[in-house]
N, C-alpha and C positions, 0 to 999 in steps of 0.2 A: 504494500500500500504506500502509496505516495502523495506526501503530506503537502500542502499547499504554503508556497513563502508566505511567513507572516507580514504584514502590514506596517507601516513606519509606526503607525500608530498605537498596532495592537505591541510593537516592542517600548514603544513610549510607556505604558499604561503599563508595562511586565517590570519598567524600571521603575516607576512611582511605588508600585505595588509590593516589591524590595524594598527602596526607602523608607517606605510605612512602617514595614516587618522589623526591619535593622533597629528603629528608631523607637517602638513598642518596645523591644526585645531589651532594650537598655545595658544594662550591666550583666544580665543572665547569659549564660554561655548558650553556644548554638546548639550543643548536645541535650541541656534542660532541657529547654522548649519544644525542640523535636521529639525527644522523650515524651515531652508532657501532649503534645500533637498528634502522638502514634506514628510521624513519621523519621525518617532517616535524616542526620544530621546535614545529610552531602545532600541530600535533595532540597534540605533548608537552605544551605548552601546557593544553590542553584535558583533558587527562586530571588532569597535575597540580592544574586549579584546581577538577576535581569536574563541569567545562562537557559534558564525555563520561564521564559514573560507568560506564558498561557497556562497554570498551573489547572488541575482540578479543582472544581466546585469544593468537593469534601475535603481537599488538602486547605482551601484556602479558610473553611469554614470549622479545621480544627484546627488552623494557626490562630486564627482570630480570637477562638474558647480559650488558647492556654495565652493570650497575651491579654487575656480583658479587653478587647473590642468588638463591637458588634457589626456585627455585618454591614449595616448601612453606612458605620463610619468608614467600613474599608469601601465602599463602592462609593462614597462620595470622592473618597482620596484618590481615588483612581478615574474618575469620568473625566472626560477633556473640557467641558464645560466649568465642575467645578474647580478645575486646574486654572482654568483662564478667567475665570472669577478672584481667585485666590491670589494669582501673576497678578493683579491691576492695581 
């Protein structure tokens, strides 16, 4: 199966989506949180550096559980509108 190139956009949105996580994640190591996530540390890895910008629903939805945000704060921080609200 062959996966179609991502979009400028949807890799814009895979780096906010990182800097969200990195910046939630604070001082706790990347091993916690993925622990606390059920996922792999390298996969946290991967998401935070932008290396996977299109993560899974349920990946992003137990990053958000073990970092105390709720979902709408991660899809505001990532919509391109409230980015460019934000930018002004």
């Amino acid at each position: 199966m062959v996966r179609t190139p991502l979009t400028p956009e949807e890799r814009a949105r895979g780096r906010f989506l990182g800097a969200l996580l990195r910046e939630a994640r604070g001082e706790r190591s990347m091993s916690e949180v993925a622990a606390a996530a059920g996922i792999s540390a390298e996969t946290l890895r991967k998401i935070e550096t932008g290396r996977a910008p299109t993560p899974a629903f349920f990946t992003i939805a137990a990053l958000a559980g073990a970092l105390g945000l709720s979902l709408d704060e991660v899809a505001a921080a990532c919509a391109p509108e409230e980015r460019s609200t934000a930018a002004a």
